[in-house]
Structures are given as C-alpha cells and as structure tokens.
C-alpha positions as CSV (number, residue, x, y, z in Angstrom):
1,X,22.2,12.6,60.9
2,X,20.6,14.4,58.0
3,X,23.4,13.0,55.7
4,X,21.7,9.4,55.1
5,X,18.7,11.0,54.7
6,X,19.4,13.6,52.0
7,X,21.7,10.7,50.1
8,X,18.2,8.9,50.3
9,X,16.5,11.7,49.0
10,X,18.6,12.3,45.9
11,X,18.6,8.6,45.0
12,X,15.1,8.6,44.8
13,X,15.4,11.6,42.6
14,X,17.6,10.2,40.3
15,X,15.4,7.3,40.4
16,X,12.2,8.7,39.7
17,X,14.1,10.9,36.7
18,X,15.1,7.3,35.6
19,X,11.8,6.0,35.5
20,X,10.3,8.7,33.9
21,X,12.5,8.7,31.1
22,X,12.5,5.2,30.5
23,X,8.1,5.4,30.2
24,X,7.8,3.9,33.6
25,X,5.9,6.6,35.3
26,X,3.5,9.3,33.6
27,X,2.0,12.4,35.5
28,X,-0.7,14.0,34.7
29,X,-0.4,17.5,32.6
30,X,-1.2,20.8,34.5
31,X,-2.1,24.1,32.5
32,X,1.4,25.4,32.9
33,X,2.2,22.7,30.5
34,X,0.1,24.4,27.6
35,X,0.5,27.5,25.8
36,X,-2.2,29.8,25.5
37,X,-1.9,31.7,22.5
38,X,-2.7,35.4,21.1
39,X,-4.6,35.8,18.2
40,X,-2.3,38.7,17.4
41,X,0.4,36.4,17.6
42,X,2.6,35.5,14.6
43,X,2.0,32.0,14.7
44,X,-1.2,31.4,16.3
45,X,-3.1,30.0,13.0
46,X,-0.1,27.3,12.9
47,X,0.6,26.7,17.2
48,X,-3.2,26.6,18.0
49,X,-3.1,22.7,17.4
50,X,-2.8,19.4,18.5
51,X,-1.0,16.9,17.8
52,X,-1.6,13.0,17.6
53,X,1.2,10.3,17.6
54,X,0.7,7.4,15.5
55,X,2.3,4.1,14.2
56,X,3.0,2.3,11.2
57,X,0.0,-0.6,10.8
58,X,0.6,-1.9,8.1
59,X,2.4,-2.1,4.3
60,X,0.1,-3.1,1.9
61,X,-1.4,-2.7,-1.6
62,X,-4.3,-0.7,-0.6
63,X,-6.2,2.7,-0.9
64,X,-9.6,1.9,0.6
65,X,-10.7,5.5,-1.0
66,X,-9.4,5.9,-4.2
67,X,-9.7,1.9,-5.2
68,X,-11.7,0.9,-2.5
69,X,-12.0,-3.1,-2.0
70,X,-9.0,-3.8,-5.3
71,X,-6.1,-5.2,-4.1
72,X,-3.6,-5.1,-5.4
73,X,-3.6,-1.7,-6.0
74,X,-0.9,0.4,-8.1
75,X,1.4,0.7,-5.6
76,X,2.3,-0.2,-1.7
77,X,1.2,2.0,0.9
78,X,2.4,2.6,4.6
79,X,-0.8,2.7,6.5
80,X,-0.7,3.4,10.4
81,X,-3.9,4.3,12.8
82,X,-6.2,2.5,13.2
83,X,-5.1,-0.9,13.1
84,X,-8.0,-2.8,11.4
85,X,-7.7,-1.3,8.2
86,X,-8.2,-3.0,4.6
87,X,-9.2,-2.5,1.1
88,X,-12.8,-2.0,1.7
89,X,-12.9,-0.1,5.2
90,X,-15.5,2.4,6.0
91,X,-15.2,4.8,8.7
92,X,-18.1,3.2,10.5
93,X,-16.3,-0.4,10.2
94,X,-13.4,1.6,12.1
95,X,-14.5,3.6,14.5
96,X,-14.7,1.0,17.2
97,X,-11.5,-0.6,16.7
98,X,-8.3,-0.6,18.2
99,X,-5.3,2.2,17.1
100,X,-1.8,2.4,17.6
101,X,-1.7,5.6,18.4
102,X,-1.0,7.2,21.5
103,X,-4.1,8.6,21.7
104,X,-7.1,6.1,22.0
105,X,-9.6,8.4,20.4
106,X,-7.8,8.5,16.8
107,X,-8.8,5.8,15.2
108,X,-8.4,7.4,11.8
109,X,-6.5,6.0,9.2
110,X,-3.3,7.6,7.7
111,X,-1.3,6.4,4.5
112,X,1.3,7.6,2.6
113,X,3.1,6.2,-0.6
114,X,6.2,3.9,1.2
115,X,9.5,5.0,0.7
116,X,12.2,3.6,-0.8
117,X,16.2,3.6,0.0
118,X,18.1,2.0,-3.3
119,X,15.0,0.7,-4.4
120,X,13.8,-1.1,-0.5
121,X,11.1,-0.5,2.0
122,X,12.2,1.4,5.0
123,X,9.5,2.3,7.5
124,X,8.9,5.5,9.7
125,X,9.3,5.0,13.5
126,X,6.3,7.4,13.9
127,X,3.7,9.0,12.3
128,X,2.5,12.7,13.2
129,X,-0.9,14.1,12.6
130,X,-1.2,17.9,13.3
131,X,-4.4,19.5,13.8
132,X,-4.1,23.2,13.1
133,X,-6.3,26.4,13.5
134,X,-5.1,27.4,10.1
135,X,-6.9,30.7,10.7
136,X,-7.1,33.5,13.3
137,X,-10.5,33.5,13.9
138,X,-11.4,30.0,15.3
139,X,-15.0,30.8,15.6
140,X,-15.4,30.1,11.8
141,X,-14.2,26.2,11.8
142,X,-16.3,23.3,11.9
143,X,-15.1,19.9,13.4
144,X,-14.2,17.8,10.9
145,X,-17.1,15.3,9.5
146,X,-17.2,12.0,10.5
147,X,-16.9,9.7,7.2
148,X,-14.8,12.3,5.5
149,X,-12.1,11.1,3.1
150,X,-9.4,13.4,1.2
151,X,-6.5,13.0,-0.5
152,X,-3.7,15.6,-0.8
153,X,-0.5,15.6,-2.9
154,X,-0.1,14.6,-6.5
155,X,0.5,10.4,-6.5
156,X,1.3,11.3,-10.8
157,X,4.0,13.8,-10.6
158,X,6.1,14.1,-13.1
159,X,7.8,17.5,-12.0
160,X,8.1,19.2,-8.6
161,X,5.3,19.5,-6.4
162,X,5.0,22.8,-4.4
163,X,6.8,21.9,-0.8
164,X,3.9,24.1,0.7
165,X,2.1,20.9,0.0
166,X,4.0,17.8,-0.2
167,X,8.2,17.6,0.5
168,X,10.7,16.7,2.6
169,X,13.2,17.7,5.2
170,X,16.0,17.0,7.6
171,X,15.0,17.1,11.5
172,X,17.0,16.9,14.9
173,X,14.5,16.2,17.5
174,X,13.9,18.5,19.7
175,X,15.8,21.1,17.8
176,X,14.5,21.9,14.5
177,X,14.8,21.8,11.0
178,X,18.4,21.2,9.7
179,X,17.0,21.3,6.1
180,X,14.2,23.6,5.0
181,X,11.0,21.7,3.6
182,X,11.6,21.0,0.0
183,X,10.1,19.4,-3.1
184,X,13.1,16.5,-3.5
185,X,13.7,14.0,-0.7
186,X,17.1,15.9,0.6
187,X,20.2,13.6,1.9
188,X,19.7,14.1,6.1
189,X,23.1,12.4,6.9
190,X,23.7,10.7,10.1
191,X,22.5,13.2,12.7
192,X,19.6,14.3,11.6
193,X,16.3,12.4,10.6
194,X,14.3,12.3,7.3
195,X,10.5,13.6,7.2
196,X,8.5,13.4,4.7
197,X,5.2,15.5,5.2
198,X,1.6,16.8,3.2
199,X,-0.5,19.3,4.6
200,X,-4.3,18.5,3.5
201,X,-7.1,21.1,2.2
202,X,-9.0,22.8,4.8
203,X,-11.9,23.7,3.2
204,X,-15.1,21.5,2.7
205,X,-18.0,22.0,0.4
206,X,-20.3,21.2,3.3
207,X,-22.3,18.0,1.1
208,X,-20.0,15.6,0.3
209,X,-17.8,13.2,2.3
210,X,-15.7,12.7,-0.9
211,X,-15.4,13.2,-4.2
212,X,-14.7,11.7,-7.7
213,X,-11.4,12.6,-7.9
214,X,-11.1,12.4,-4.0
215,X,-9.8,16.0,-3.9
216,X,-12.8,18.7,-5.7
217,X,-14.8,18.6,-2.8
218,X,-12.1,20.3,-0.7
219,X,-10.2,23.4,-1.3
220,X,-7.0,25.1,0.8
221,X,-8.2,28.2,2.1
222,X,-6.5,31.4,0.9
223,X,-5.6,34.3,2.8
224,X,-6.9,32.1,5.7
225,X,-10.2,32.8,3.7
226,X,-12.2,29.6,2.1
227,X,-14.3,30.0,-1.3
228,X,-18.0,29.8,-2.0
229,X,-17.6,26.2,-3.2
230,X,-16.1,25.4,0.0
231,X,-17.5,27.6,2.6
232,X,-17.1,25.1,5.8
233,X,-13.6,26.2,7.3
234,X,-11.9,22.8,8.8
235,X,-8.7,22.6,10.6
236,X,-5.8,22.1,9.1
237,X,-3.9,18.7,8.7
238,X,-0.4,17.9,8.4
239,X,0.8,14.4,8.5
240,X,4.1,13.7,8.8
241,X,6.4,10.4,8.5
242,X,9.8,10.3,10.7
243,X,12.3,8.4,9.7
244,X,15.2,6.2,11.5
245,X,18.5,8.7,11.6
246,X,21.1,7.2,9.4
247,X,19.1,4.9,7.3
248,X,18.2,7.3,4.3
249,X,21.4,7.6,2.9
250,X,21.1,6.4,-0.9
251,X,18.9,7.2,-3.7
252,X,15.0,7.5,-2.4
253,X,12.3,7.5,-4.3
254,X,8.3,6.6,-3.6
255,X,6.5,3.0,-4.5
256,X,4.3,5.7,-6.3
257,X,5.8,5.5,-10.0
258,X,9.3,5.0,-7.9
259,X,9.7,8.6,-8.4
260,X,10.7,10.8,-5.9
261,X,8.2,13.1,-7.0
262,X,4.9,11.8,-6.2
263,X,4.8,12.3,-2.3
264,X,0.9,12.3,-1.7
265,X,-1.2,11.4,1.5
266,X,-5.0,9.9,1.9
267,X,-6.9,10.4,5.8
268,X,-10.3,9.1,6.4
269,X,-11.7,10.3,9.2
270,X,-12.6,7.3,11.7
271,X,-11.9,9.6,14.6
272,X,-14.4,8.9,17.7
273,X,-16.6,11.8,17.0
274,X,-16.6,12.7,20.9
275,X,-13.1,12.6,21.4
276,X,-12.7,14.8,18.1
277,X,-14.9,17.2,20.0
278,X,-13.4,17.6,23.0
279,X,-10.0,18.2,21.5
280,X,-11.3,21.0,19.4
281,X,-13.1,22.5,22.5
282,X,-10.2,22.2,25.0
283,X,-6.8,23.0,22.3
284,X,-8.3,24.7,19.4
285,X,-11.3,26.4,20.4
286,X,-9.9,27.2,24.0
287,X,-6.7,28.9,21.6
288,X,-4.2,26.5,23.4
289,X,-0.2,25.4,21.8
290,X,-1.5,21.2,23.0
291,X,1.1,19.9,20.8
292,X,1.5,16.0,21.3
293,X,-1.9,14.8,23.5
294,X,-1.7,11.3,24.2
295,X,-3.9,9.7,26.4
296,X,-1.6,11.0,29.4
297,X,-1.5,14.3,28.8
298,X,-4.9,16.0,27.9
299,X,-5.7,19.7,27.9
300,X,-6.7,21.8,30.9
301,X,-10.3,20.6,31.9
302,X,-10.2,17.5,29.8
303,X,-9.1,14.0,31.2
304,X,-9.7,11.8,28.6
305,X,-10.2,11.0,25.1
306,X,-13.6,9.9,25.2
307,X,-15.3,11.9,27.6
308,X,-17.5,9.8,30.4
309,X,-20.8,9.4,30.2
310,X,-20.9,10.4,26.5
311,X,-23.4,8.7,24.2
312,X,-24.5,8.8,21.0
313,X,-26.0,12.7,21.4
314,X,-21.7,13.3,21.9
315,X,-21.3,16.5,23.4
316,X,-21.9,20.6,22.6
317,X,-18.7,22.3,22.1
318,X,-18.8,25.4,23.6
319,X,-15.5,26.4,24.2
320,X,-12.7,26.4,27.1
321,X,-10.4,28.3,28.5
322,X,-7.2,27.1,30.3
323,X,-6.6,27.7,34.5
324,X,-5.8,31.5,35.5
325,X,-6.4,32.7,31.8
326,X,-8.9,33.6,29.9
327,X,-9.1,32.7,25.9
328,X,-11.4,34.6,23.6
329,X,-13.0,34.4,20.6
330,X,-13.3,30.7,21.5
331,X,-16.8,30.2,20.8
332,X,-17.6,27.0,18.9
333,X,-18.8,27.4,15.3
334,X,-22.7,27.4,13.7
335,X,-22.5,23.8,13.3
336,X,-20.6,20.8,15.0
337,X,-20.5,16.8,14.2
338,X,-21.2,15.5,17.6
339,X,-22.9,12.6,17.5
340,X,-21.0,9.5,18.3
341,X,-21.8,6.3,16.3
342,X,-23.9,3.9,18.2
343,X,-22.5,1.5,20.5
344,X,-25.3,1.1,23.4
345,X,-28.5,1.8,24.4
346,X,-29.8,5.1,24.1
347,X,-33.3,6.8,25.3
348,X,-35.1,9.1,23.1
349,X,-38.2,10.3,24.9
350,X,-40.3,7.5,27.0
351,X,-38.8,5.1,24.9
352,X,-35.5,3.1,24.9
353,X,-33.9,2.0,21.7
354,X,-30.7,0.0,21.4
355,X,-28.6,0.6,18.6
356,X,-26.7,-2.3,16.5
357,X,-23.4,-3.5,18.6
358,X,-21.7,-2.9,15.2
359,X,-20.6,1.1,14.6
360,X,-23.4,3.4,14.5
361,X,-24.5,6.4,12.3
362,X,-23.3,10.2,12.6
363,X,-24.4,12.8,11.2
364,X,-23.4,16.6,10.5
365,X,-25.7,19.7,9.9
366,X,-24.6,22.5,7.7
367,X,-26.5,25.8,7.4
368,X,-26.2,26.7,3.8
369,X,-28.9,29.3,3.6
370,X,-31.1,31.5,6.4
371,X,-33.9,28.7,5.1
372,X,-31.9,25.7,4.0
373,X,-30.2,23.4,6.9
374,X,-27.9,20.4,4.8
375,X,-27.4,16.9,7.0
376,X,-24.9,14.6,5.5
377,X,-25.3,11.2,7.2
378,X,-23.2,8.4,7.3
379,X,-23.2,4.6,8.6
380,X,-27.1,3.6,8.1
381,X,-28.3,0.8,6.7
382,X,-29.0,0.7,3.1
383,X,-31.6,1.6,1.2
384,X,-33.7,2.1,3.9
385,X,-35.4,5.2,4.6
386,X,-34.1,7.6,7.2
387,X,-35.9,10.6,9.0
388,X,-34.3,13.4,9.1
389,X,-35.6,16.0,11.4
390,X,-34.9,19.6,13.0
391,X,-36.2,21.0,16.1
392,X,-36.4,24.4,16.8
393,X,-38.4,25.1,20.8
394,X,-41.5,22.9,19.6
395,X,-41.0,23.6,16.4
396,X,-39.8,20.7,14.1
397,X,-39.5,20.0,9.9
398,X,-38.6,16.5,8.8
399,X,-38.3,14.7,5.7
400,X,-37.6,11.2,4.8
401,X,-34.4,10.4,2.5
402,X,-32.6,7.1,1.9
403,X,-29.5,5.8,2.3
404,X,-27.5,4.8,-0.5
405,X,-25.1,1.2,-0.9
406,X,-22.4,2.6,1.2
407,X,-24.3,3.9,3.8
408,X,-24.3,7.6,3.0
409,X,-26.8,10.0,2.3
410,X,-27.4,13.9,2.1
411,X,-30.5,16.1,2.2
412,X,-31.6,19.7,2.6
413,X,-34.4,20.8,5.0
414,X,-36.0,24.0,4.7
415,X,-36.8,25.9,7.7
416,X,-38.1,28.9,9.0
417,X,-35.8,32.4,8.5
418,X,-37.1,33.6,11.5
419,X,-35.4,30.4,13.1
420,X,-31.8,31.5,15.1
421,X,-30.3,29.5,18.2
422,X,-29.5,26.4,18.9
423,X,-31.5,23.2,17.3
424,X,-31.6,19.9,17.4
425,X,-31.0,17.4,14.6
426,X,-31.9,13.7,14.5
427,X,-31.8,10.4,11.7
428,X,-33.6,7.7,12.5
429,X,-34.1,4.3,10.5
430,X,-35.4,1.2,11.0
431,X,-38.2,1.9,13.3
432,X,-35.7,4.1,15.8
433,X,-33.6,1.3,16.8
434,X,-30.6,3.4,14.7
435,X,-30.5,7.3,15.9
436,X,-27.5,9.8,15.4
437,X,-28.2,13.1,16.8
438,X,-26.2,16.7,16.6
439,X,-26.8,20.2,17.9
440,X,-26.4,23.5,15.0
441,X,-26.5,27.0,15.9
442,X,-29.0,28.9,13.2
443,X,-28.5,32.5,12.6
C-alpha cells in the first residue's frame, strides 16, 4: 500500500527539481544560504559583496558621461541596466525607469567598449556588477553617491593595461577560472567562456560627482587605505561581461581603436538610493558573502529591493547581522546618501508638499572638517536657489546655494565643533515643493 504512494512522492520530487531548474518556481533565501564572514579572514575585503545580474540594453554610439548628448560618438558601446538609457541621460532621468536586471533596485547604467570576433559584434549573455568591501574595516565606507559617474580603464591604450584593472579570462561556470585574468583577450576554446572585466576606483574626493577627465575625482585605495584627495572610502566595483562559450574563437579586439588593448568601463550611478541602502546594511555592513541578490533572493532581514514604506527621507543604515550570528564592526559609516528622489507626496512638519512625478533630488553629506559639513546635491531645478540646512537637537545652520544647468550643486556649511551625533540634512527649492533629506553622524 505505501508503494503508490512513495512512487507519488518521488515524482513530485523529480517534478519540483524540474521546475526549479527550468525558473518555474523560486523560494525564498534563508540565512543558511549566506556566508557570514571573518574580518580575519583571507578574503573577506573581496567576499563581503553583492552581486547584481544584468543584461545587455543596448549597442549604440553613446557615452552619456564622457560625450554626453553627441552621437555618434567615437566608438560603439554595449550598454545594459537600466533600460532607458541615451546620449544625454542623467541619473535623475533614470532612476525611475525600468532595468533588465535581476534586481529591480539597479537601475544604473553599465557600458563597456563592444567586442569584436574577426572584426563583428558579439554580445555578452550577462553582465555582472560586484559590489565589494574592498577593505577590512567596513565602518570606514560610505554608500555610493547618487549621481556619481566614473570611468575606469584606459579607452587609448596603446600597450598593456595592468590586468588588476582591466583584462580578460577564461571561465567554466560554476567552476573557476581556467585562464588567469590577463592584459590580452586569451583564446577560451569551446568549454570555457570568455570575460572581460574592470574593477573601478574606490575612493571619492567627497565634492564632486565627476570630473574633467571623468576619472581625477576618484582614486583606488592602497593598502586598503584611501588618500587625502580622496578620503570617502566606497565599495569596490567590478563589472564583468560573460560571453557565449564557443563563440570567441578568432582574432578579438574592442570597437575602442579595434585594439585589443583598450578594455575600459563607464557606471553612473542611477541605483534607487533606498535599495542601495539596504543592500549595504544587510550584505556589506552585516559582513555577509550575498553574492548574486536578485529580487528573489535578498539577505537575512531584507525582503525586497526597495524597502516598504520608504520615502524620500530613504532609510538610516545602521547595520545587520544575519540569524543565529552575530557580525561586528558592522556599524554604518559618518555619513550615508539616503534620500530617495522624489516620487510622491511627502510631509515635512504641519505641512504636506508633493514633489514633481518626474525623478526627484538626492543629496549626500560629507564631514570634511570637525566645523565644515559638504552636501553635494543632485536633480533640482536649475538655477534656482536651494536651502541647504543642518539640524543638530534644535540646533540648525543653513545657507542658500544654486543649482547649476545640470542640476547639480555643492556647498559647505560650517557648524559647531562641539556638534557630534546624528543630524539631519535637508535641500529644499521652489518654495518646498522639491525636498531631499539624509541623516550624518558628526564626530
């Protein structure tokens, strides 16, 4: 009698394990599923992470930051992210529209020179974005600013780049490395597949959102360490192109110069700020191995990308620590972007104000000095003044600064020494109707 029913049994097995390799059926992660890490630990500074999946948008002669709204541009790019991407995209035009990656609250844009095989296109199947501690000591790093635009890699090579930086190498999923990282696009044969990869600075001058040259405002830290120039410690990013095993056999070269030399990346952070947040809090800050995070499988004590009930005052990141274990030195750092642009009504005080439908403002707040607080703000209107404002108990010091033609604008406050805890930070324009707000810790 118990014959039918264990037959029964282990064809639903087998059906389930069908289903769920096929994409037909997701569970939920559990904490067993993540790794928490050591500090001590070997590779803790590169397996504190996470990782987000991503796919190709577009080809296109483009480079909204380095000749943002020309078209065409020098060469072709392979763009993938968010999905509305052009010549002239802000992060503030972006951050409210759709993305093809896996997880809902990237909607950053990634490109990458497209390669070539005997001179054609061939596009990756996926894209990779890894977000790394980069350091032992997470309580130093600083969410990454909204609006921030970088670009790594060398698009002018004319000689070998170092592979620490930009190169190539043969993959088996799920194995490893068959070829180390290198300079030269290696040949990957037919079992194993081509990736071409560029790790980004991590180290942010704490003013600007970008640069002439689209690279002097950031610096890679050394010795884990970053340099007075560039004091604000970010995580790391790596971003990765996979390419179809078997199709890279040939000569392969870059639309950049068609040289195989000039592998190079460009990321502007679109990222919805509160989803940025929670990711550092519950995989970086919490000292968790996430790896891949799509929108079905999220960290201990975090459910989804956007967290409910956010608004535009985002969230304070104060740390996590996964079920049954307990992470430290988790603490969130002095200062962190948290306010989410502006797509509803939001109350400050007695009074309600309701934002533009269109993307909102952000802003981040940077202590440079023990009296001088920077704000970097990004996405108000133009040329109209802003009030900037920090308020300490009932303590507060403003000043009024304007916004330049792309929405942008920067400003030192000077406040009290004796000031240390946490404060609150606001911009407001056009009579209140536009806010961004964001928390720093003085010291």
């Amino acid at each position: 009698m118990n014959r039918p029913r264990t037959f029964s049994a282990a064809l639903a097995a087998l059906l389930f394990t069908a289903l769920a390799l096929s994409g037909a059926v997701t569970t939920p992660a559990a904490a067993a599923d993540f790794q928490l890490m050591s500090p001590s630990a070997s590779d803790f500074p590169q397996h504190v992470d996470w990782v987000t999946v991503c796919h190709v948008t577009k080809t296109a002669r483009e480079d909204p930051i380095v000749f943002p709204g020309v078209t065409p541009t020098p060469h072709d790019h392979t763009f993938s992210g968010n999905t509305a991407i052009n010549a002239s995209s802000t992060a503030a035009q972006l951050v409210d529209q759709p993305t093809n990656c896996t997880n809902s609250g990237d909607t950053a844009s990634y490109w990458m020179p497209t390669l070539l095989v005997n001179g054609k296109p061939l596009m990756p199947y996926q894209t990779r974005a890894y977000y790394r501690a980069g350091t032992r000591d997470t309580t130093k790093l600083h969410t990454i600013p909204f609006g921030l635009e970088m670009v790594a890699g060398d698009a002018m090579a004319t000689s070998p780049q170092s592979a620490g930086v930009a190169g190539f190498q043969c993959r088996i999923e799920g194995q490893g490395a068959t070829v180390a990282k290198q300079a030269l696009p290696p040949q990957c044969g037919s079992t194993a597949l081509l990736e071409a990869s560029v790790v980004f600075p991590n180290c942010w001058d704490g003013k600007n959102l970008d640069s002439a040259d689209h690279k002097s405002h950031m610096s890679y830290a050394k010795s884990m360490v970053c340099d007075a120039a560039h004091p604000v410690q970010l995580p790391q990013l790596t971003l990765a192109e996979r390419f179809p095993t078997g199709l890279t056999s040939g000569a392969l070269t870059l639309a950049s110069m068609n040289s195989p030399l000039t592998l190079h990346a460009d990321f502007l952070n679109a990222w919805k700020p509160t989803a940025l947040a929670e990711l550092m809090k519950h995989c970086i800050y919490a000292h968790l191995f996430c790896e891949t995070v799509s929108d079905t499988r999220m960290p201990p004590g975090m459910t989804t990308t956007v967290p409910a009930g956010s608004t535009t005052t985002g969230t304070t990141t104060t740390g996590s620590t996964s079920a049954g274990s307990t992470a430290t030195g988790s603490t969130a750092p002095a200062s962190t972007t948290t306010a989410a642009p502006a797509t509803g009504s939001t109350t400050t005080g007695s009074a309600t104000t309701t934002p533009p439908a269109a993307a909102g403002p952000a802003i981040t707040a940077v202590q440079r000095t023990g009296t001088q607080l920077h704000v970097t703000g990004v996405g108000f209107p133009a040329d109209v003044p802003a009030k900037v404002a920090v308020t300490f108990g009932s303590a507060t010091r403003s000043v009024v600064v304007q916004a330049g033609h792309d929405g942008r604008f920067t400003v030192d406050l000077t406040i009290p020494g004796t000031w240390a805890g946490s404060a609150r930070v606001t911009a407001s324009a056009d009579a209140g109707r536009i806010v961004a707000r964001t928390t720093v810790a003085l010291s």
